[in-house]
N, CA, C, O and CB atoms as a CASP TS submission, in Angstrom:
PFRMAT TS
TARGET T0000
AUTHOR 0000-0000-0000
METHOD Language model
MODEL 1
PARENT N/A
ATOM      1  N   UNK     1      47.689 -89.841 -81.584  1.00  0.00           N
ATOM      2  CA  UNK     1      49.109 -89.594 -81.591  1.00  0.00           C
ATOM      3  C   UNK     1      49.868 -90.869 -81.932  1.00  0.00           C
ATOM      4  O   UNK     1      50.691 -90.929 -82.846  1.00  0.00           O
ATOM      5  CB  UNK     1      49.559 -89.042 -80.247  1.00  0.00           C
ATOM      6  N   UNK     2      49.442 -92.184 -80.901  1.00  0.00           N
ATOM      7  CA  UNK     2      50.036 -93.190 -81.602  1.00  0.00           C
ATOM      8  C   UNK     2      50.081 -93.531 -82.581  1.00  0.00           C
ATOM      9  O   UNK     2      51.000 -94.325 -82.779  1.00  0.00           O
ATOM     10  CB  UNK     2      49.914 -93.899 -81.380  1.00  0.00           C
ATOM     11  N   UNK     3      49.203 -93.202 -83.775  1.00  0.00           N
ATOM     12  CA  UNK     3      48.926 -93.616 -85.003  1.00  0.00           C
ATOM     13  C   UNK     3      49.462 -92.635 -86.054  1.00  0.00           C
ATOM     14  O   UNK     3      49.350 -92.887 -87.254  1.00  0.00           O
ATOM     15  CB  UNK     3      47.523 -93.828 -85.103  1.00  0.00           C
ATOM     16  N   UNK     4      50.116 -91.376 -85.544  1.00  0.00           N
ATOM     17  CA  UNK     4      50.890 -90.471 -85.942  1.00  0.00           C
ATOM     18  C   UNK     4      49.796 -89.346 -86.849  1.00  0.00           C
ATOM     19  O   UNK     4      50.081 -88.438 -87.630  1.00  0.00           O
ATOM     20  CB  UNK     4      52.139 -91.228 -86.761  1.00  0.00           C
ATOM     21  N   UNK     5      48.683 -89.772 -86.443  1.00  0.00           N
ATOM     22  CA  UNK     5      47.744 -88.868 -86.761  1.00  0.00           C
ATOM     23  C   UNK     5      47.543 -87.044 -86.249  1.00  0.00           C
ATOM     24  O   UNK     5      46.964 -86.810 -85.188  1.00  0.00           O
ATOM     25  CB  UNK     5      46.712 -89.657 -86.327  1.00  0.00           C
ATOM     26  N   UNK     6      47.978 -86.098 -86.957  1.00  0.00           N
ATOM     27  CA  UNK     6      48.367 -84.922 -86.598  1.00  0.00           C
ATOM     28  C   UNK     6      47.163 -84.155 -87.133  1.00  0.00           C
ATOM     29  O   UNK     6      47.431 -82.959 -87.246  1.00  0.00           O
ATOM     30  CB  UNK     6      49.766 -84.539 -87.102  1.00  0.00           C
ATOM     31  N   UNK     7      45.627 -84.544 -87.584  1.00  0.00           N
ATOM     32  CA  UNK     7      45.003 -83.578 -87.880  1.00  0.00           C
ATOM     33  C   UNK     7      43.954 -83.082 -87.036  1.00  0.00           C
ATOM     34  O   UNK     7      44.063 -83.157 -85.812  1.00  0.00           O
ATOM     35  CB  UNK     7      44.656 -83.785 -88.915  1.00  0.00           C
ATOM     36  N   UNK     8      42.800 -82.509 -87.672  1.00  0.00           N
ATOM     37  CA  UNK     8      41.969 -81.363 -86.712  1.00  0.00           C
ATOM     38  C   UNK     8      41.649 -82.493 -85.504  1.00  0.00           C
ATOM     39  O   UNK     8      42.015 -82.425 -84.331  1.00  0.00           O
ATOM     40  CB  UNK     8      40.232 -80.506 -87.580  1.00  0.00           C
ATOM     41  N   UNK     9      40.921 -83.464 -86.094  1.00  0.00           N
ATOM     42  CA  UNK     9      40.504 -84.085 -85.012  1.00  0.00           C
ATOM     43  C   UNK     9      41.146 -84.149 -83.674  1.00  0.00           C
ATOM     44  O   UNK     9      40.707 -84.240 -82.528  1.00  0.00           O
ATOM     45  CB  UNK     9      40.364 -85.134 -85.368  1.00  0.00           C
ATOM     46  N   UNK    10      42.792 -84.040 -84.403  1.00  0.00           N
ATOM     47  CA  UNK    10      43.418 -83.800 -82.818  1.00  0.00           C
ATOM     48  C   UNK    10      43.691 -82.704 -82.165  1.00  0.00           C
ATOM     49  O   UNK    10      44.176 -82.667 -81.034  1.00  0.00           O
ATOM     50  CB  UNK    10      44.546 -84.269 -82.631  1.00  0.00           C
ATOM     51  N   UNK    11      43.243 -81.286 -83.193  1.00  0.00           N
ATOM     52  CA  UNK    11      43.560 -80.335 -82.867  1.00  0.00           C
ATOM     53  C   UNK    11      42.080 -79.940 -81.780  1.00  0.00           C
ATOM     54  O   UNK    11      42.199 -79.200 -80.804  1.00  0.00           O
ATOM     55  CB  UNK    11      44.012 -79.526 -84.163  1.00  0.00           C
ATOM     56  N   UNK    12      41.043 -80.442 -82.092  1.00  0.00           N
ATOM     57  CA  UNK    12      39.663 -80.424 -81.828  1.00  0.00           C
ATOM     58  C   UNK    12      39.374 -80.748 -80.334  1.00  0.00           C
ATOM     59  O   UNK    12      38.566 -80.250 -79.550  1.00  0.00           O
ATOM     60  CB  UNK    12      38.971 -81.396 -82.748  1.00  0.00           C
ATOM     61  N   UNK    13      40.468 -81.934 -80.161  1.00  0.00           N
ATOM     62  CA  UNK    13      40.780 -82.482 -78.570  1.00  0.00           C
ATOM     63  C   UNK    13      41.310 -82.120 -77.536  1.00  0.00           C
ATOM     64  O   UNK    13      41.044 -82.311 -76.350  1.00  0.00           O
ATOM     65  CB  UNK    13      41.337 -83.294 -78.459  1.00  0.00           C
ATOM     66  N   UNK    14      42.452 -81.321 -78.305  1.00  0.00           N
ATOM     67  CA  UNK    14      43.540 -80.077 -77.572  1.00  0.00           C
ATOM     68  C   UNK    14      42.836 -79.466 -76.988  1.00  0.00           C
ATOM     69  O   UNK    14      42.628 -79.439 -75.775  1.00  0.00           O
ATOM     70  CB  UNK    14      44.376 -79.031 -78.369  1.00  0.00           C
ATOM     71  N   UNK    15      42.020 -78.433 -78.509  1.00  0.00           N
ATOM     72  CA  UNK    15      41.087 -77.291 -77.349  1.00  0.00           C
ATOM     73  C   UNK    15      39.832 -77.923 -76.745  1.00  0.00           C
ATOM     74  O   UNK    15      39.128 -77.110 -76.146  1.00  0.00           O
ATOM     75  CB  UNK    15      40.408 -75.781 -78.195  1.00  0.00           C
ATOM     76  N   UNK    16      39.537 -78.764 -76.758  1.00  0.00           N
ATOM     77  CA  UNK    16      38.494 -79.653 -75.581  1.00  0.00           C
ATOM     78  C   UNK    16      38.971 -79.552 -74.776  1.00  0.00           C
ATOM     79  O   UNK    16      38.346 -79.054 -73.839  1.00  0.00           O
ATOM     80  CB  UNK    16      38.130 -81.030 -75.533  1.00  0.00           C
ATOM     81  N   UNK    17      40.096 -79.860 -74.606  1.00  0.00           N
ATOM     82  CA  UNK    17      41.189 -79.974 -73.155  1.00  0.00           C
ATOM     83  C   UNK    17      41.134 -78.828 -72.806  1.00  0.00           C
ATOM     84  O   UNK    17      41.016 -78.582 -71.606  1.00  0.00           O
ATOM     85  CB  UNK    17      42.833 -80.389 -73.247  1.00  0.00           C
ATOM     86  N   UNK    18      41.184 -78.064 -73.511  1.00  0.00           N
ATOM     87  CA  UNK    18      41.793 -76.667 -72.714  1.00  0.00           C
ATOM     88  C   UNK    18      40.250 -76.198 -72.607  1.00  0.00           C
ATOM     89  O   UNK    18      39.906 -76.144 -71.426  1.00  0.00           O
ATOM     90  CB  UNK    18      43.103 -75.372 -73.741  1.00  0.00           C
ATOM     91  N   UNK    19      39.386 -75.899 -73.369  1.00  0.00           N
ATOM     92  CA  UNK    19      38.112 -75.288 -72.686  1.00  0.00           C
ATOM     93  C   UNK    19      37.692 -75.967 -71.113  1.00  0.00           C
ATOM     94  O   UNK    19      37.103 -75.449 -70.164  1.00  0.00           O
ATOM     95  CB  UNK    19      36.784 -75.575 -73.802  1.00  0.00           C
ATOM     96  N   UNK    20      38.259 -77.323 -71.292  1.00  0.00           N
ATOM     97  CA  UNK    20      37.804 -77.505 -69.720  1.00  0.00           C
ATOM     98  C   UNK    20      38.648 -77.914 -68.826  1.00  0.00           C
ATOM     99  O   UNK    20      38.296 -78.631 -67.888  1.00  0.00           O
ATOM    100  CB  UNK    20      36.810 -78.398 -69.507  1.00  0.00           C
ATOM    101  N   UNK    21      39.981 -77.469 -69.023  1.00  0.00           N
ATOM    102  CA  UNK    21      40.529 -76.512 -67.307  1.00  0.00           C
ATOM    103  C   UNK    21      41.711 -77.936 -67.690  1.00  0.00           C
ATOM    104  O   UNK    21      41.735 -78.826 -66.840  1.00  0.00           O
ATOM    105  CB  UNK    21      38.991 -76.503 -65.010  1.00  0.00           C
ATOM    106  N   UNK    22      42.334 -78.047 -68.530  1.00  0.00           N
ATOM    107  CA  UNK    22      43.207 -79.322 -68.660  1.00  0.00           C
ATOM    108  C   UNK    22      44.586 -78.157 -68.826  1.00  0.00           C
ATOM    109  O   UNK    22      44.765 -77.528 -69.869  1.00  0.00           O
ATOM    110  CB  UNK    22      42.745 -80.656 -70.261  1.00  0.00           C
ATOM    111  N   UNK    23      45.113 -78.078 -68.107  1.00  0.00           N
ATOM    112  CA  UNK    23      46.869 -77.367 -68.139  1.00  0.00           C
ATOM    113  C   UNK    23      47.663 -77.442 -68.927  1.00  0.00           C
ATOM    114  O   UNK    23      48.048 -78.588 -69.158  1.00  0.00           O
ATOM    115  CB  UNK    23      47.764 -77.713 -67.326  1.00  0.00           C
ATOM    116  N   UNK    24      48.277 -76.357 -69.690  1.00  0.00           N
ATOM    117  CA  UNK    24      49.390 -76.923 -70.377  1.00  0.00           C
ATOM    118  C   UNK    24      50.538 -77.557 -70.111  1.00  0.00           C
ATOM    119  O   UNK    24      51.337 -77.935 -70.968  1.00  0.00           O
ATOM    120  CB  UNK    24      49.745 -76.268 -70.879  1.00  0.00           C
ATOM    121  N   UNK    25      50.677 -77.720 -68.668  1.00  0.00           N
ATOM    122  CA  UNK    25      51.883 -78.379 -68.416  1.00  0.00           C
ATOM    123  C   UNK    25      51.057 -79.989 -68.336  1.00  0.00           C
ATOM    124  O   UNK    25      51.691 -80.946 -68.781  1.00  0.00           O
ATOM    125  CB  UNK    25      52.808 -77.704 -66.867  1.00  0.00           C
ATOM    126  N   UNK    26      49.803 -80.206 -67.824  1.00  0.00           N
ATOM    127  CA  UNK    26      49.038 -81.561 -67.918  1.00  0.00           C
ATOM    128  C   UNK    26      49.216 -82.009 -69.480  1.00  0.00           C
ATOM    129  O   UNK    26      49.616 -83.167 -69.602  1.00  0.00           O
ATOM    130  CB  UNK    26      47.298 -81.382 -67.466  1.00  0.00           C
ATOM    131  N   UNK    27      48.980 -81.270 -70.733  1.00  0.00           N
ATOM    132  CA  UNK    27      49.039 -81.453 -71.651  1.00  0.00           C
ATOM    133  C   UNK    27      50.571 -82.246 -72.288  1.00  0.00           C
ATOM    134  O   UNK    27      50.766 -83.296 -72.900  1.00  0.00           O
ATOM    135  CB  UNK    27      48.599 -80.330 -71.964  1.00  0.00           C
ATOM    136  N   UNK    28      51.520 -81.097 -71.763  1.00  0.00           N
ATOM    137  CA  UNK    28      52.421 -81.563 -71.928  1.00  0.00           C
ATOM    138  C   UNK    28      53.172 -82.804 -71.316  1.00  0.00           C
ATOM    139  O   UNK    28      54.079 -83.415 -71.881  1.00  0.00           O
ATOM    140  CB  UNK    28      52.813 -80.764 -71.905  1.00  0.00           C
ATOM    141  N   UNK    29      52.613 -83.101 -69.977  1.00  0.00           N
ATOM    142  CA  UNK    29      53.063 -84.796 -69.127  1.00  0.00           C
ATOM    143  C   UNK    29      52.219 -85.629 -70.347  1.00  0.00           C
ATOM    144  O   UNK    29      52.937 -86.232 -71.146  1.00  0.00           O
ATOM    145  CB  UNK    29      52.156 -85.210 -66.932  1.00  0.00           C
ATOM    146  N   UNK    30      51.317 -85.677 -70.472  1.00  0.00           N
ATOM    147  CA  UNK    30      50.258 -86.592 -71.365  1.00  0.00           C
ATOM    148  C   UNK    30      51.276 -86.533 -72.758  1.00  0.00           C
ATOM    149  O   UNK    30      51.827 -87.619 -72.945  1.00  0.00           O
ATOM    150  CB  UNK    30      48.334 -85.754 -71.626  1.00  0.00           C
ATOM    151  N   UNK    31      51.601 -85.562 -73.688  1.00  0.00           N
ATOM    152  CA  UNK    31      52.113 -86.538 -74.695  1.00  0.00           C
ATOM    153  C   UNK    31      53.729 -86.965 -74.781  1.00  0.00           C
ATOM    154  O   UNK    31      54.349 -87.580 -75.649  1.00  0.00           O
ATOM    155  CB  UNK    31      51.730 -85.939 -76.012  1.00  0.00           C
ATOM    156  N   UNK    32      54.200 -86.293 -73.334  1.00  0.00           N
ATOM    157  CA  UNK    32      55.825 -86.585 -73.291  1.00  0.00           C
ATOM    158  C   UNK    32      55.218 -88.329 -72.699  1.00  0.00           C
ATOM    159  O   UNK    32      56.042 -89.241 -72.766  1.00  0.00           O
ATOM    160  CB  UNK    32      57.134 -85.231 -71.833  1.00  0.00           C
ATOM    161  N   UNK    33      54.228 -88.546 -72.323  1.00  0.00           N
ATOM    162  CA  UNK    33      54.326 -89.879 -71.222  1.00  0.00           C
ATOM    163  C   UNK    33      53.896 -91.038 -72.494  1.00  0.00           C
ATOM    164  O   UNK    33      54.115 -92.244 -72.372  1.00  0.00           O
ATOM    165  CB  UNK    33      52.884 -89.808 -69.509  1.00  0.00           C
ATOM    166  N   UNK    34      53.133 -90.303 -73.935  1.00  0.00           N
ATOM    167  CA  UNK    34      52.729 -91.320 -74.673  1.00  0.00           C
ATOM    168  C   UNK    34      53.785 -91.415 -75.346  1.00  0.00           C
ATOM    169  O   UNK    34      54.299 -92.503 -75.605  1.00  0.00           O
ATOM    170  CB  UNK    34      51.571 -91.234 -75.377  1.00  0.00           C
ATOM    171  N   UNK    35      54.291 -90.211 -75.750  1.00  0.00           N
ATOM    172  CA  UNK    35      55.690 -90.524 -76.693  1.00  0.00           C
ATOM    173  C   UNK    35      56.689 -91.321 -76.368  1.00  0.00           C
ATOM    174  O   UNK    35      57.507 -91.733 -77.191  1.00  0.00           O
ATOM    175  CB  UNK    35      56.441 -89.458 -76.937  1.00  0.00           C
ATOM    176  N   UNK    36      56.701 -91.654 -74.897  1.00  0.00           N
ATOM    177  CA  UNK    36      57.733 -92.906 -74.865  1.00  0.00           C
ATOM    178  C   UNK    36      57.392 -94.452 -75.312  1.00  0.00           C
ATOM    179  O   UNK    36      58.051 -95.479 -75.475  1.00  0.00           O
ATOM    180  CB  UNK    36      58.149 -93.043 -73.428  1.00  0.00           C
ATOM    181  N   UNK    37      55.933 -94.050 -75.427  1.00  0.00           N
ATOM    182  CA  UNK    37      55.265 -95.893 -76.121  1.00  0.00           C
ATOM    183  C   UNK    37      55.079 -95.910 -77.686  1.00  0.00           C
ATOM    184  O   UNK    37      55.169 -96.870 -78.451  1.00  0.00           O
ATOM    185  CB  UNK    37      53.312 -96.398 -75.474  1.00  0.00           C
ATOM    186  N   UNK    38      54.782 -94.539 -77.968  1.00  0.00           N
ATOM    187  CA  UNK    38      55.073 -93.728 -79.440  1.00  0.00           C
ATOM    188  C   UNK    38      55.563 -93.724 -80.624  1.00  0.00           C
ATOM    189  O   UNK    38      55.271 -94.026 -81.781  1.00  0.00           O
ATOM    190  CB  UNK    38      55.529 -93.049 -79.405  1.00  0.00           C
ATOM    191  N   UNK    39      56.860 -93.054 -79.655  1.00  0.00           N
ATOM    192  CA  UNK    39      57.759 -92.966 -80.720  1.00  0.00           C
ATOM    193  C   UNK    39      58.199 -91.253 -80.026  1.00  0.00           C
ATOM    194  O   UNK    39      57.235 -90.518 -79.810  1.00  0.00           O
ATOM    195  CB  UNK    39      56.932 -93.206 -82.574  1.00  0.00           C
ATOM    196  N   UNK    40      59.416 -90.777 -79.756  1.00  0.00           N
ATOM    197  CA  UNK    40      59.477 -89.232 -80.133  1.00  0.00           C
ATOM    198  C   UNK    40      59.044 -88.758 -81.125  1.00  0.00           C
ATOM    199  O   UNK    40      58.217 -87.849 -81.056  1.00  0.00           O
ATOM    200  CB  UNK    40      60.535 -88.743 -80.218  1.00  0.00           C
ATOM    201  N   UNK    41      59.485 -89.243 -82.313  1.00  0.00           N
ATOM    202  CA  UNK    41      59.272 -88.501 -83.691  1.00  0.00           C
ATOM    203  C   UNK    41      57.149 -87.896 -84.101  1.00  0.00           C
ATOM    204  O   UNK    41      56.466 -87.045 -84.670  1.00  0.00           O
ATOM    205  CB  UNK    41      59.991 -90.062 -85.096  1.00  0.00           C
ATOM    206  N   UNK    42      57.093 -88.926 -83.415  1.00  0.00           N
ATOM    207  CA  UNK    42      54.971 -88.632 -82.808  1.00  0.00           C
ATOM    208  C   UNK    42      54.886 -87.654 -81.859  1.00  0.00           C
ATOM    209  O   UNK    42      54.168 -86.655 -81.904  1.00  0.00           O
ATOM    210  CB  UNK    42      53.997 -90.138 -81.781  1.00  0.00           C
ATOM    211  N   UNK    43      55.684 -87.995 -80.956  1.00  0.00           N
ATOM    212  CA  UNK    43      55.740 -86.934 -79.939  1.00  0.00           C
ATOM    213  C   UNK    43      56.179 -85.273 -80.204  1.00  0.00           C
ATOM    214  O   UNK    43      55.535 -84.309 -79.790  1.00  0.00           O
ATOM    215  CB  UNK    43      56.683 -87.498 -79.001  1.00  0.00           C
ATOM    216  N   UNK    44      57.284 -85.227 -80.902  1.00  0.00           N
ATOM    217  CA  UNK    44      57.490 -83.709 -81.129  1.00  0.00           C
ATOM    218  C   UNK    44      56.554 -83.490 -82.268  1.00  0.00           C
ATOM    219  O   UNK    44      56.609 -82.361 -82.755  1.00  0.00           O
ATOM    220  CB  UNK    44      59.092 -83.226 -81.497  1.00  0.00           C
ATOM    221  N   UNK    45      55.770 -84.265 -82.759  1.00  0.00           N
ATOM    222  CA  UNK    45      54.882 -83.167 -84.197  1.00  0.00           C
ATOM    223  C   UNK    45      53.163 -83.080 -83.261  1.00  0.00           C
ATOM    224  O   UNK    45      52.223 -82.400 -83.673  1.00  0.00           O
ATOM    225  CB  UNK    45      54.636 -84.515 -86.574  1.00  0.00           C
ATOM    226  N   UNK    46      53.130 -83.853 -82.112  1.00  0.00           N
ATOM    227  CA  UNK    46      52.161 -83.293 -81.497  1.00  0.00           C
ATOM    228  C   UNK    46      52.187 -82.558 -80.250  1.00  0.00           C
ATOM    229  O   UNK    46      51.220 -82.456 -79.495  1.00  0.00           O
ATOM    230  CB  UNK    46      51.454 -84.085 -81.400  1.00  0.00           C
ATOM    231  N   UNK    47      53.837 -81.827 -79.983  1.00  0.00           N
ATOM    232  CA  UNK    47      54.278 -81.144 -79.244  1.00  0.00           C
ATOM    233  C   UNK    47      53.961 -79.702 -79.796  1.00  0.00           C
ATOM    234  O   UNK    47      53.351 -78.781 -79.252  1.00  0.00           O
ATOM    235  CB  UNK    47      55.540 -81.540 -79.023  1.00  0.00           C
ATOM    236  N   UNK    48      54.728 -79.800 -81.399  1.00  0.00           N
ATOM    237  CA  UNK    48      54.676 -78.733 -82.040  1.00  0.00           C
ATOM    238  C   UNK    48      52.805 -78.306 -82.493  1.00  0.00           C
ATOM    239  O   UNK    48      52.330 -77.176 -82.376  1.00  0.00           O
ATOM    240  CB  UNK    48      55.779 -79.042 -83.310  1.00  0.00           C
ATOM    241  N   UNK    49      52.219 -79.250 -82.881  1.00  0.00           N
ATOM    242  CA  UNK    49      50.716 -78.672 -82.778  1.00  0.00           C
ATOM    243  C   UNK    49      50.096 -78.571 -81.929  1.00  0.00           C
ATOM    244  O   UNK    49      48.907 -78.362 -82.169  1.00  0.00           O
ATOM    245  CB  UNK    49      49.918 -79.106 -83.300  1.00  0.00           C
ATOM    246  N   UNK    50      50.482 -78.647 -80.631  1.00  0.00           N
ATOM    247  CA  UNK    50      50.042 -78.389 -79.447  1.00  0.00           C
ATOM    248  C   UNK    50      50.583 -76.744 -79.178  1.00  0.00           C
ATOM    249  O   UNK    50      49.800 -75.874 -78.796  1.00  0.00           O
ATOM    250  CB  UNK    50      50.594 -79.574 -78.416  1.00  0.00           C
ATOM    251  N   UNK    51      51.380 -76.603 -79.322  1.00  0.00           N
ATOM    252  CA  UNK    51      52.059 -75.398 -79.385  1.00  0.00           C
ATOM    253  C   UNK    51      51.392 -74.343 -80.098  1.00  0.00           C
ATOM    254  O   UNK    51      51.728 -73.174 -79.906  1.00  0.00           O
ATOM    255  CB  UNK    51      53.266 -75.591 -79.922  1.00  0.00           C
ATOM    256  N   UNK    52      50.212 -74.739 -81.135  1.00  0.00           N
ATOM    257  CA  UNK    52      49.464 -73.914 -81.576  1.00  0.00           C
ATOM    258  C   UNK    52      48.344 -73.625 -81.396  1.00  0.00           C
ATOM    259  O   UNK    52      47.667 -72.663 -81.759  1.00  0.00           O
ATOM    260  CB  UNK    52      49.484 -73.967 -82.336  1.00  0.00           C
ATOM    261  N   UNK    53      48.118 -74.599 -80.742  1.00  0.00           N
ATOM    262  CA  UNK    53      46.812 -74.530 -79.817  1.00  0.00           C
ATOM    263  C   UNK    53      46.786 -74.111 -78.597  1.00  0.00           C
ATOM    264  O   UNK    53      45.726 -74.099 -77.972  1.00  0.00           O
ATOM    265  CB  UNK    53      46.261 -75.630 -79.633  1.00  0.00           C
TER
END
């Protein structure tokens, strides 16, 4: 995310997360908490592909 990297690989991690019991609201503290070291603009495009996962 810091690197503004938005592809599978990160999509690949998402559902890692989620096959093993990681919350979407956990999901969501984790990249609202990186996006403040980030950048928002990182933060909402891995808000929004999170959102699809």
């Amino acid at each position: 995310m810091a690197s503004g990297i938005t592809d599978s690989s990160l999509i690949y991690h998402l559902q890692n997360a989620k096959e093993h019991g990681v919350t979407q609201k956990e999901i969501a503290a984790i990249i609202t908490h990186v996006a403040f070291y980030a950048g928002w603009p990182k933060g909402w495009a891995v808000f929004n592909l999170a959102k699809e996962v």
